[in-house]
C-alpha positions as CSV (number, residue, x, y, z in Angstrom):
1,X,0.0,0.0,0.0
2,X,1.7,3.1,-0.7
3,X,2.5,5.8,1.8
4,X,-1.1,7.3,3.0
5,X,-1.7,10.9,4.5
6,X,-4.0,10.2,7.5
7,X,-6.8,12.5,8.7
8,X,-8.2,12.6,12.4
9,X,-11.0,14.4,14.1
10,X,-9.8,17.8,14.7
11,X,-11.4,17.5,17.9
12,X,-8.5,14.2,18.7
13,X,-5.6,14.9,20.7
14,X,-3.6,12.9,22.4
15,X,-5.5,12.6,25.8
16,X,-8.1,10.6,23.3
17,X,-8.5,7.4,23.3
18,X,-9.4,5.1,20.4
19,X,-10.4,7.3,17.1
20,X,-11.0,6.6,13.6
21,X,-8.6,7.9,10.8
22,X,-9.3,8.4,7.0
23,X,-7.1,8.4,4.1
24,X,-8.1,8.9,0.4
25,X,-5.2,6.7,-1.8
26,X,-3.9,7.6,-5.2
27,X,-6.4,5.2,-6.8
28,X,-8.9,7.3,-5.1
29,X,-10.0,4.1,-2.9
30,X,-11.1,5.6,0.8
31,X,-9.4,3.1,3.6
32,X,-10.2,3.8,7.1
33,X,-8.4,2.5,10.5
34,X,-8.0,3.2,14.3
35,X,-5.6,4.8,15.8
36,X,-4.8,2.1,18.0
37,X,-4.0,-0.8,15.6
38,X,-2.9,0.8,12.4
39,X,-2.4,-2.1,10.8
40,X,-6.0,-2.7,10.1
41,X,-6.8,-0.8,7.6
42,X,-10.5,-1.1,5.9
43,X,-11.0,0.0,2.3
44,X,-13.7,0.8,0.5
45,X,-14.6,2.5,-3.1
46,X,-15.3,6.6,-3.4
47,X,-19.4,5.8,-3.8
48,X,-20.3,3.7,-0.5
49,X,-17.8,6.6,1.1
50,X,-20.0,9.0,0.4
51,X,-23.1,6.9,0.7
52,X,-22.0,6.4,4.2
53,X,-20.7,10.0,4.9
54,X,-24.6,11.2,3.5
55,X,-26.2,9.0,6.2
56,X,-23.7,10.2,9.0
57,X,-24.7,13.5,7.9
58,X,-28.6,12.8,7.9
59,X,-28.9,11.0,11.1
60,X,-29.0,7.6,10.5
61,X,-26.8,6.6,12.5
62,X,-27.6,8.9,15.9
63,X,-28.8,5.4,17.6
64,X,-25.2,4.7,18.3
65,X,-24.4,7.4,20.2
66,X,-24.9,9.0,23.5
């Protein structure tokens, strides 16, 4: 895999825990991993990205939060 720019929440520092990171690749695949085991990284194509990021954005997923 070659050499990925990772992104955090801007609201991450390091008294935080466990976090996601994303990283768009050349091939303009999105792969996604925690901060805590790096090594697992999950990949997935531009369209279900955004799919997802839309339903983030419209609620869908509220149920799994506080």
């Amino acid at each position: 895999m070659p050499e990925l720019v990772w992104q955090r929440p801007s609201f991450v520092d390091d008294t935080h825990g466990e976090y996601l990171e994303v990283a768009v690749g050349p091939e303009g695949m999105v792969h996604i991993r925690q901060n805590t085991h790096p090594d697992r990284i999950v990949s997935t194509t531009p369209a279900k990205w955004e799919a997802w990021v839309k339903g983030v954005k419209a609620g869908e997923f509220d149920h799994f939060v506080d």
